[in-house]
N, C-alpha and C positions, 0 to 999 in steps of 0.2 A: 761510245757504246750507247748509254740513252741519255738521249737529247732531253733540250725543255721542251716541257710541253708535253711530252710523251708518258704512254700507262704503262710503256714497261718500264721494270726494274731490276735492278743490279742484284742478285743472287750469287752466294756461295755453293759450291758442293762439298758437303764432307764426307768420308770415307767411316762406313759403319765398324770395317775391322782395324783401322789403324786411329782414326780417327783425325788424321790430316786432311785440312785443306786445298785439294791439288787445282780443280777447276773453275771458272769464275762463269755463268752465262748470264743472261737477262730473260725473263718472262714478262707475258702481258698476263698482268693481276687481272682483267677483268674477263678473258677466255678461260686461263685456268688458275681459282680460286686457288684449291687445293696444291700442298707440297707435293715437287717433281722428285722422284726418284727413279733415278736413273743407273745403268750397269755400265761402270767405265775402269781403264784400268788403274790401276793404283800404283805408282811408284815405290813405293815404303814400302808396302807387302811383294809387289811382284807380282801380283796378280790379278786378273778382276774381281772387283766387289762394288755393292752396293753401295750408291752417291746420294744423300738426301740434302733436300736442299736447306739453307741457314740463311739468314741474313749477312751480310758484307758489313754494316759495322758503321755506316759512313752517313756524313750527317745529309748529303745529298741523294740520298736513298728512298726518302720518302716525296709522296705526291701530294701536291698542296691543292685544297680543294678550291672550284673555282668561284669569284664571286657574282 
């Protein structure tokens, strides 16, 4: 998913009404800043709900500035 070297990064969705984890994407931080919220279906509940995105957790997640 993302390479080194690269400005995107590895992103969680979580689900506002069940609150599970279902989908994983990557974003470029420096196109869009701001948290992705997205309308996807939801497993758990059964139905579509609202996806905000979270961090993934991982210690390769972040971008090292260059020197």
């Amino acid at each position: 998913m993302a390479k080194k070297g690269d400005k995107r990064k590895i992103i969680g969705m979580v689900s506002e009404t069940s609150g599970h984890r279902s989908y994983y994407t990557t974003k470029n931080t420096m196109n869009t800043p701001e948290k992705l919220r997205l309308r996807k279906y939801d497993p758990v509940a059964r139905q579509h709900a609202w996806y905000e995105e979270t961090k993934k957790n991982l210690g390769r997640n972040t971008v090292n500035p260059k020197k």
